[in-house]
DOMAR-946557 format. One line per field, with one value per residue: residue number from 0; x, y, z of N, C-alpha, C in turn; residue in three letters. Coordinates in Angstrom, 1 decimal. Each point is the difference from the previous one (the first is absolute). Layout:
! residues N
num (NUM, ...) .
nc1 (X, ...) .
nc2 (Y, ...) .
nc3 (Z, ...) .
cac1 (X, ...) .
cac2 (Y, ...) .
cac3 (Z, ...) .
cc1 (X, ...) .
cc2 (Y, ...) .
cc3 (Z, ...) .
residuo (ALA, ...) .
***
This chain:
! residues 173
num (0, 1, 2, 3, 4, 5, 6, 7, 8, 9, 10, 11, 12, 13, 14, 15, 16, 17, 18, 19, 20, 21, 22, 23, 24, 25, 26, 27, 28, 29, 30, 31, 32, 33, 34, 35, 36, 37, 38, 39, 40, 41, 42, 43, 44, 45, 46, 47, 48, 49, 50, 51, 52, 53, 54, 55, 56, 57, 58, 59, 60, 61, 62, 63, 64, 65, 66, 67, 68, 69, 70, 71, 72, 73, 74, 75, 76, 77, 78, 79, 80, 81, 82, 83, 84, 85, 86, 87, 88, 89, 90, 91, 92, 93, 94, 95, 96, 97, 98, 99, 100, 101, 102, 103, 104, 105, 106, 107, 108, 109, 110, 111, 112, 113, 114, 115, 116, 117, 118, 119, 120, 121, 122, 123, 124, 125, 126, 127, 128, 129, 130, 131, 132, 133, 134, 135, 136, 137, 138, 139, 140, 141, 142, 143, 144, 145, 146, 147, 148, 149, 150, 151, 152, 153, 154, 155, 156, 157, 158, 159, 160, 161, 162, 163, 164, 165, 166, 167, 168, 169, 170, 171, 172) .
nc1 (194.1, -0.3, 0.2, -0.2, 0.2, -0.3, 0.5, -0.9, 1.1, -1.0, 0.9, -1.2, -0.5, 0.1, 0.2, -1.8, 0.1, 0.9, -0.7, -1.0, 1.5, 0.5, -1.2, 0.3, 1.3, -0.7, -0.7, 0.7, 0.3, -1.3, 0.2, 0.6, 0.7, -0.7, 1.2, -0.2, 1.0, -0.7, -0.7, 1.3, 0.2, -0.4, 0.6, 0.6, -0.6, -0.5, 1.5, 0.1, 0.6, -0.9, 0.2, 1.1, -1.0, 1.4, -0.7, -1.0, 1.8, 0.5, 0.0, -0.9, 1.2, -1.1, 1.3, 0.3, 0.5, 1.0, 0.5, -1.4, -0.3, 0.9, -0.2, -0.1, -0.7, -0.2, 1.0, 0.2, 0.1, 0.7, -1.5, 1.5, -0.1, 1.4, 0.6, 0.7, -0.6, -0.3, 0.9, -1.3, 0.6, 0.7, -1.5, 0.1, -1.1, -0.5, -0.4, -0.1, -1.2, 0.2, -0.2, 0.8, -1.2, 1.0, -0.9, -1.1, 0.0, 0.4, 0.4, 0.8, -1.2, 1.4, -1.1, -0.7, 0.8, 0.2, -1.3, 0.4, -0.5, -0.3, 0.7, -1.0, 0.6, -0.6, 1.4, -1.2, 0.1, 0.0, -1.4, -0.3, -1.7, -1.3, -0.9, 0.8, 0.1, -2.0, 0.7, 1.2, -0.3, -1.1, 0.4, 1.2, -1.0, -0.8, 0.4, 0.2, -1.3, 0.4, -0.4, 0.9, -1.3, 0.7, -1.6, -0.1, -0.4, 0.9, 0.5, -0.4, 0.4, 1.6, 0.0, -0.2, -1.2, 0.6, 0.7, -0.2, 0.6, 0.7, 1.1, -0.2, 1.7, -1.4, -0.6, 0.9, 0.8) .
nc2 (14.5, -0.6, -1.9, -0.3, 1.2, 0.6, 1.0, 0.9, 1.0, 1.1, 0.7, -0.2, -0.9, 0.9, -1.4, -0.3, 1.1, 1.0, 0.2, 0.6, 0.7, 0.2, 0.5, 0.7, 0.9, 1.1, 0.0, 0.9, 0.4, 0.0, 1.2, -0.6, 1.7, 1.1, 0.7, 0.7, 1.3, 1.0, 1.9, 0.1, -1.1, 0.0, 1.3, -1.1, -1.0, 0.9, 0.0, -1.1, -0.5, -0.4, 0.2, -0.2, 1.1, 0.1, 0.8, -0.6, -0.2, 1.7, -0.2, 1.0, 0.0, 1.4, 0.6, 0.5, -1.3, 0.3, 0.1, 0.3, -0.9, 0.2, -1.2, -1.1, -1.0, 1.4, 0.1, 1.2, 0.0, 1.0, 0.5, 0.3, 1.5, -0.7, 1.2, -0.7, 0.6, -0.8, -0.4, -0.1, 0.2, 0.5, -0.1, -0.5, -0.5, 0.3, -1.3, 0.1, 0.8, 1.4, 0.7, 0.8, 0.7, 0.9, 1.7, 0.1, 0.9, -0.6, -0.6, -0.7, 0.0, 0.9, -0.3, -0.4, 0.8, 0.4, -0.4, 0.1, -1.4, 0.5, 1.0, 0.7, -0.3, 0.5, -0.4, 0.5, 0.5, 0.7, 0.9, -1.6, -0.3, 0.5, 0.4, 0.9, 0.7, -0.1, 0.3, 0.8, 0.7, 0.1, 0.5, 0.5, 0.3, 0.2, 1.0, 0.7, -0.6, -1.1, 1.0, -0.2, -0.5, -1.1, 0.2, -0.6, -1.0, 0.0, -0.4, -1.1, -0.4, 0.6, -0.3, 1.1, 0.0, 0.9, -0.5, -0.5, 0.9, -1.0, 0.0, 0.4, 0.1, 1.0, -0.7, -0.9, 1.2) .
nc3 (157.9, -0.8, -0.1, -1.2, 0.2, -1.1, 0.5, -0.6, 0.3, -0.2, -0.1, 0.5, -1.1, -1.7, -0.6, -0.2, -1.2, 0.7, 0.8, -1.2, 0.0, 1.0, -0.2, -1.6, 0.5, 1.2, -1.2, -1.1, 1.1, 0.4, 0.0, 1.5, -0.4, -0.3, 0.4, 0.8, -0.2, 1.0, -0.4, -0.7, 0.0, 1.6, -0.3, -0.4, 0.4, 0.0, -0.3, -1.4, -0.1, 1.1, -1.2, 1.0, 1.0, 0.3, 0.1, -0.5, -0.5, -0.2, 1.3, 0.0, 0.8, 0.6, 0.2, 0.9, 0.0, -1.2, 1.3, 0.5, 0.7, -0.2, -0.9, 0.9, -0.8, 0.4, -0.8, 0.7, -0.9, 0.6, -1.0, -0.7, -0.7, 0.3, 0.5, 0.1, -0.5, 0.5, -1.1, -0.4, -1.2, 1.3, 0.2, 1.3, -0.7, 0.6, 0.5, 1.6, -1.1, 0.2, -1.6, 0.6, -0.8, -0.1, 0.4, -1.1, 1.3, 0.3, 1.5, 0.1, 1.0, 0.8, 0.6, -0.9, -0.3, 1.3, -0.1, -0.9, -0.4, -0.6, -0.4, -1.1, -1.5, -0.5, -0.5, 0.0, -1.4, 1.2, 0.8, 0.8, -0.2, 0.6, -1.1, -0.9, 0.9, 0.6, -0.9, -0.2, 1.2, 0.0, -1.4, 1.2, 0.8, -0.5, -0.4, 0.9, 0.1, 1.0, 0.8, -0.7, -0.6, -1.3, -0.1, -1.1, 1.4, 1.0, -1.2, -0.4, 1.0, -0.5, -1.1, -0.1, 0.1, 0.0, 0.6, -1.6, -0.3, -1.3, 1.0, -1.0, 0.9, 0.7, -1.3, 1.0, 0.7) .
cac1 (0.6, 0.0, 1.1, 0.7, -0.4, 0.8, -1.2, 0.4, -0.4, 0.0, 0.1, -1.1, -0.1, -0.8, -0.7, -0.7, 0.6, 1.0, -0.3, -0.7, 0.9, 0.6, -0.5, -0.6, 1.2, 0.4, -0.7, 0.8, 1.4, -0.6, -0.3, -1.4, -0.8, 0.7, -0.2, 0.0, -0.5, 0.4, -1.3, -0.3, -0.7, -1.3, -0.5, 0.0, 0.0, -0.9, 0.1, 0.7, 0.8, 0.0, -1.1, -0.5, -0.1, 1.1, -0.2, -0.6, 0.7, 1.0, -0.3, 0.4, -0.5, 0.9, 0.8, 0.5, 1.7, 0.1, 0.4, -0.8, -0.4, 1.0, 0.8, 1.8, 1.0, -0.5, 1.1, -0.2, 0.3, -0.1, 0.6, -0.2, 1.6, 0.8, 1.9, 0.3, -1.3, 0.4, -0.6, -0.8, 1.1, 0.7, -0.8, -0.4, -1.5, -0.5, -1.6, -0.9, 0.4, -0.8, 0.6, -0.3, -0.1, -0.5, -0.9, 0.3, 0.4, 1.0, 1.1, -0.7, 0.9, 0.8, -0.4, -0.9, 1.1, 0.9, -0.3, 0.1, 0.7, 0.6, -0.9, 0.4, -0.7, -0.6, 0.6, -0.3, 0.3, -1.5, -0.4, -1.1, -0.7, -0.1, -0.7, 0.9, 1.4, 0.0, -0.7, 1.2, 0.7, 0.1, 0.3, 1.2, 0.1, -0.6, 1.3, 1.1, -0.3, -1.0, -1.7, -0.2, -0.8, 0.1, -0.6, -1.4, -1.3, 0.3, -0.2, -2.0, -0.7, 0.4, 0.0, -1.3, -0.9, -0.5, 1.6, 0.1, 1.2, 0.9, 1.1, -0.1, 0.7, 0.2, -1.6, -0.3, -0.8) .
cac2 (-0.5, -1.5, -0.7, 0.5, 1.4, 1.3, 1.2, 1.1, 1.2, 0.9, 1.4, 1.7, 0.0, 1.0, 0.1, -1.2, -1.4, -1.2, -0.8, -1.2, -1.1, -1.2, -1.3, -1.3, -0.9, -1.3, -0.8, -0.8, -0.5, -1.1, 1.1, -0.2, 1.0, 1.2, 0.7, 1.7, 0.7, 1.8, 0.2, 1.1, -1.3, -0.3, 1.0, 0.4, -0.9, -0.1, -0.4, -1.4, -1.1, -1.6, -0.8, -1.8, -0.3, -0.5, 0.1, -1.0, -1.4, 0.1, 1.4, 1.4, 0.5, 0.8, -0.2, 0.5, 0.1, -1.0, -1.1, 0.0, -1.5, -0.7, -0.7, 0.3, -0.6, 0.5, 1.2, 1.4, 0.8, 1.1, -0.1, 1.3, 0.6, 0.0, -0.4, -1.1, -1.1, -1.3, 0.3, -0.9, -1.3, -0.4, 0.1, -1.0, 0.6, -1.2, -0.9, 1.1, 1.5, 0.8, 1.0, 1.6, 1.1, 1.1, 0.6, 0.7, 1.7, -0.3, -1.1, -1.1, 0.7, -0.5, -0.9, -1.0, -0.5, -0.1, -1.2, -0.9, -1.0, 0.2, 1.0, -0.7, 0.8, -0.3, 0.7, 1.1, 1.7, 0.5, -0.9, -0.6, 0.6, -1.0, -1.5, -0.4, -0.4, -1.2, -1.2, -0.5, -0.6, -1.4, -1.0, -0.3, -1.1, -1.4, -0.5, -1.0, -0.9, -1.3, 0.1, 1.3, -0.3, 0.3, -1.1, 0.2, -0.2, 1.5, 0.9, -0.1, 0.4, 1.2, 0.8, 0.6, -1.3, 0.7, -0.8, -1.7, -0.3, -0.7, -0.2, -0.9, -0.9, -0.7, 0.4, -1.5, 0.2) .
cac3 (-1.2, -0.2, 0.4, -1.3, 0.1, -0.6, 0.3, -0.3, 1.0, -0.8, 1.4, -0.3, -1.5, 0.3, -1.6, 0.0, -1.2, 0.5, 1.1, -0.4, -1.4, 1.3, 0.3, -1.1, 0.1, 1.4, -0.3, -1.0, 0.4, 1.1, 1.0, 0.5, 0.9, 0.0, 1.1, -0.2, 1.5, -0.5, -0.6, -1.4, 0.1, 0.1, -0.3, -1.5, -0.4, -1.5, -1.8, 0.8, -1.2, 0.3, -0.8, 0.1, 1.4, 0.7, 1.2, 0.6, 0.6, 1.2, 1.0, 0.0, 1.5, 0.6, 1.2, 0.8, -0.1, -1.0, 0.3, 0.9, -0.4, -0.7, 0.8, 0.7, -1.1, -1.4, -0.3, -0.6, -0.9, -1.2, -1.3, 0.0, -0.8, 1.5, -0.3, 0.8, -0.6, -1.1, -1.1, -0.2, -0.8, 1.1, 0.8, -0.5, 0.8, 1.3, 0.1, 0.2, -0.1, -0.2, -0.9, 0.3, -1.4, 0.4, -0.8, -1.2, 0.0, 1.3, 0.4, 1.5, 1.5, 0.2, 0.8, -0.7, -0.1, 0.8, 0.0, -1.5, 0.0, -1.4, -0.8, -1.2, -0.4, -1.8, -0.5, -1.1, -0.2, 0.6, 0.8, -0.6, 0.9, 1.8, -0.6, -0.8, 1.3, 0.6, -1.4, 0.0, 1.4, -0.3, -1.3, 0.3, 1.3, -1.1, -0.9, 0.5, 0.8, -0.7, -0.8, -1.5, -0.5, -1.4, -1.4, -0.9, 0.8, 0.3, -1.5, 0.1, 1.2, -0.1, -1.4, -0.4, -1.0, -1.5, -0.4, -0.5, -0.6, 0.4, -1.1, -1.4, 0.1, 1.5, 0.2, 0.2, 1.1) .
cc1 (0.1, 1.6, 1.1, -0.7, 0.6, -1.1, 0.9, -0.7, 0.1, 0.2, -0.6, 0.1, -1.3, -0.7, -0.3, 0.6, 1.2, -0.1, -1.1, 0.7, 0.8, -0.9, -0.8, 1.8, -0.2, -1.3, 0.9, 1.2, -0.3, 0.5, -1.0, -0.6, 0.7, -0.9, 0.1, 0.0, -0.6, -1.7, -0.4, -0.4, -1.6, -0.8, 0.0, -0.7, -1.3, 0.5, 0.6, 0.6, 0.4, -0.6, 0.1, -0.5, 0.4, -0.8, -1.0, 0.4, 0.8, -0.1, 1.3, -0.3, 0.9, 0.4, 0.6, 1.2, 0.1, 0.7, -0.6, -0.3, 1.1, 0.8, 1.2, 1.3, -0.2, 0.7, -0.4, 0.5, -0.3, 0.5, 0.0, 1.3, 0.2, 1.0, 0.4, -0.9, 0.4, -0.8, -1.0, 0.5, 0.5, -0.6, -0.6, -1.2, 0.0, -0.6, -1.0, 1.0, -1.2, 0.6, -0.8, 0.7, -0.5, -1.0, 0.7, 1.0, 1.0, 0.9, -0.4, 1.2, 1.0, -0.2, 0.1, 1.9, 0.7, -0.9, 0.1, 1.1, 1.2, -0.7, 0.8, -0.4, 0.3, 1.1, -0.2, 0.6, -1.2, -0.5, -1.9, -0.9, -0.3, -0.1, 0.9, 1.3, -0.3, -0.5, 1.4, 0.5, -1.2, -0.1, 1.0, 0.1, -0.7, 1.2, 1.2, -0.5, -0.6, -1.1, 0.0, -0.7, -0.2, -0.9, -1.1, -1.0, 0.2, -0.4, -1.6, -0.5, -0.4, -0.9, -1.7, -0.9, 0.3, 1.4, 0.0, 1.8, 0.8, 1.3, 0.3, 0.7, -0.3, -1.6, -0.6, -1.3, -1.5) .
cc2 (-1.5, -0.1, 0.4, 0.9, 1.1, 1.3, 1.2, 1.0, 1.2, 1.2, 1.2, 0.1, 1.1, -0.2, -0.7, -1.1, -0.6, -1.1, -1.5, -0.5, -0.4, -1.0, -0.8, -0.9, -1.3, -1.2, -1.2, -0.8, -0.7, 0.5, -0.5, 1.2, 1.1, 0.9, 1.7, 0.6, 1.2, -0.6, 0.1, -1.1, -0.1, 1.4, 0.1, -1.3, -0.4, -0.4, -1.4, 0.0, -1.5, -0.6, -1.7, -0.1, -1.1, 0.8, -0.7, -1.2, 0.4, 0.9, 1.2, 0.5, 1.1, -0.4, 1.5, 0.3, -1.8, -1.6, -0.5, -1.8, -0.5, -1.4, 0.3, -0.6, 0.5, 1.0, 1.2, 0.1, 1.5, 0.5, 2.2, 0.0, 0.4, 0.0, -1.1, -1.8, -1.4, 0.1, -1.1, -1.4, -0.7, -0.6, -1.9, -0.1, -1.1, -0.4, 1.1, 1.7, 0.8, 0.7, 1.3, 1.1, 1.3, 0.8, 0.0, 1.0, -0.1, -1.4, -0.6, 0.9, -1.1, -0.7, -1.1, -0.3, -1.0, -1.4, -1.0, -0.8, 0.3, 1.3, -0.3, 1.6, -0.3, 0.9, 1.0, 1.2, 0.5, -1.0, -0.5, 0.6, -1.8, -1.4, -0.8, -0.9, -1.4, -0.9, -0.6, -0.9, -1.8, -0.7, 0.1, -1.5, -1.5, -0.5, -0.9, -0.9, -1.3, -0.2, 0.5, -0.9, 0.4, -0.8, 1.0, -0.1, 1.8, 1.5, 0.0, 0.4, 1.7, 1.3, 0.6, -0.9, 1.0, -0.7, -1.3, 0.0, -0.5, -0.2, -1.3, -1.5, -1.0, 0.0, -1.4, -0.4, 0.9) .
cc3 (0.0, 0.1, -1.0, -0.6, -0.7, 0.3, -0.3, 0.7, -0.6, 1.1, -0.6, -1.2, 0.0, -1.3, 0.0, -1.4, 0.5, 0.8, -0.8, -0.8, 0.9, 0.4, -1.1, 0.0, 0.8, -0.1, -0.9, 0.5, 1.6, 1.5, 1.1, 0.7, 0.0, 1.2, -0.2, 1.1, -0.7, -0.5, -1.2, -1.1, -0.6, -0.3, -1.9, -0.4, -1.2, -1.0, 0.9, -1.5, 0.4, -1.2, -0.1, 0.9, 0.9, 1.5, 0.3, 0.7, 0.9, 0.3, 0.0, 1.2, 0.2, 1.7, 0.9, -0.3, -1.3, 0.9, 0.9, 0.0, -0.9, 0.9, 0.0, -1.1, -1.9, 0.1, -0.8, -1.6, -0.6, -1.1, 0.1, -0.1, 1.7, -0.5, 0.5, -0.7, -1.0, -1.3, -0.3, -0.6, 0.8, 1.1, 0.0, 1.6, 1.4, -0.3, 0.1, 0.6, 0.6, -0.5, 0.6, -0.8, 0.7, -1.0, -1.3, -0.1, 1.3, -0.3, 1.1, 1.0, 0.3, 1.3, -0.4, -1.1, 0.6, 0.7, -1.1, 0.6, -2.0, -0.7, -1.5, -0.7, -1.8, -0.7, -1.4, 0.2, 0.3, 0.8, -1.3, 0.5, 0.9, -1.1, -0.4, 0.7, 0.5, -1.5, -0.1, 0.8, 0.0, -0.6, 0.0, 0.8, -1.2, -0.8, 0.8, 0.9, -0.8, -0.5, -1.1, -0.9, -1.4, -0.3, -0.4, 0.9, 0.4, -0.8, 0.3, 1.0, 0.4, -0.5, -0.2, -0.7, -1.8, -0.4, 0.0, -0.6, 0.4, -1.0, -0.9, 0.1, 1.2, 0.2, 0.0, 1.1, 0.2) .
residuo (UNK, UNK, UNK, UNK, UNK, UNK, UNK, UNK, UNK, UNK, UNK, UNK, UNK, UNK, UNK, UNK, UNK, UNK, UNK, UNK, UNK, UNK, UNK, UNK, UNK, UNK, UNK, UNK, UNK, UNK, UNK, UNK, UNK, UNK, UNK, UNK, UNK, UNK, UNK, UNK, UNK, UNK, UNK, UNK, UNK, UNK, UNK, UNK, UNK, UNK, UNK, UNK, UNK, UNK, UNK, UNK, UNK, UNK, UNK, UNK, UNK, UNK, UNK, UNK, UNK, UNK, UNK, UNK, UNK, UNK, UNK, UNK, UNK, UNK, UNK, UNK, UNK, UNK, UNK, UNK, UNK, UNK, UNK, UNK, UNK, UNK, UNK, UNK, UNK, UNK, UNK, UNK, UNK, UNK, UNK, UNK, UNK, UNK, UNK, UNK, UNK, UNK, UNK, UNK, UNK, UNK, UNK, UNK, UNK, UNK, UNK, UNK, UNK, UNK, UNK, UNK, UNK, UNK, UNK, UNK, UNK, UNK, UNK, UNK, UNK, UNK, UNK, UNK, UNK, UNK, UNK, UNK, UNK, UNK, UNK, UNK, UNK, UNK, UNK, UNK, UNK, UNK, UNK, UNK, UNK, UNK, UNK, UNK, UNK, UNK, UNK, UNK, UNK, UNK, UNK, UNK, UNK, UNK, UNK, UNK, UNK, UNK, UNK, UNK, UNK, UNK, UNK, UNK, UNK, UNK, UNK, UNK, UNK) .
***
């Protein structure tokens, strides 16, 4: 993991569209790396929904174990309905994280608990699915950081080429 580093760790994810929308996120939100353990993965992996291929800029590596090569100064975070869990609103992010998302169809082992430097979790009625969980969790972490980045260059840079609109009051730019 690089110096100023956010990585996301997926435990035996079993749905390739999830896993290609964690990673058109961890494209959008400057993700330097998502990680994986488990098969069911690399056994589904024909469909993708990367459609910004974000995986050409960030590696998707399967692992053994999700904390495997982790520096020493990059704090665990897990995200998952835990009794005991800090509510995300309440949650204020590290420099460097690794955000650990359990399967679609399961929870993060209480191993992988009981190593969290902070577990968090998305206070919804019901649970999100994997994509949706890691889109929140880091347009949680963008929002309350300095990097939070408001202009129109942004808007441009952004935005699909089939998207010229602009708001009438603010079409200076």
């Amino acid at each position: 993991m690089s110096e100023n580093s956010v990585s996301i760790g997926l435990s035996n994810p079993k749905s390739p569209t999830n896993v290609g929308a964690v990673m058109r996120a961890a494209g959008c939100y400057g993700v330097d790396n998502v990680i994986y353990t488990g098969t069911r993965y690399d056994r589904a992996v024909k469909l993708n929904t990367d459609t910004k291929q974000a995986l050409s800029k960030i590696p998707l590596k399967q692992q053994a174990h999700l904390l495997d090569d982790k520096a020493h100064d990059v704090k665990v975070i897990c995200v998952d309905l835990v009794e005991g869990a800090i509510p995300l609103p309440n949650f204020q992010h590290p420099e460097k994280a690794i955000y650990l998302f359990g399967p679609e169809d399961g929870t993060l082992s209480q191993q992988l608990i009981n190593q969290a430097d902070a577990v968090v979790y998305i206070p919804t009625t019901g649970c999100m699915n994997l994509a949706a969980t890691v889109n929140v969790l880091l347009y949680d972490r963008l929002a309350k950081s300095d990097k939070f980045v408001t202009d129109n260059d942004l808007i441009k840079q952004s935005r699909d080429n089939n998207n010229r609109v602009k708001v009438k009051n603010n079409a200076s730019s």
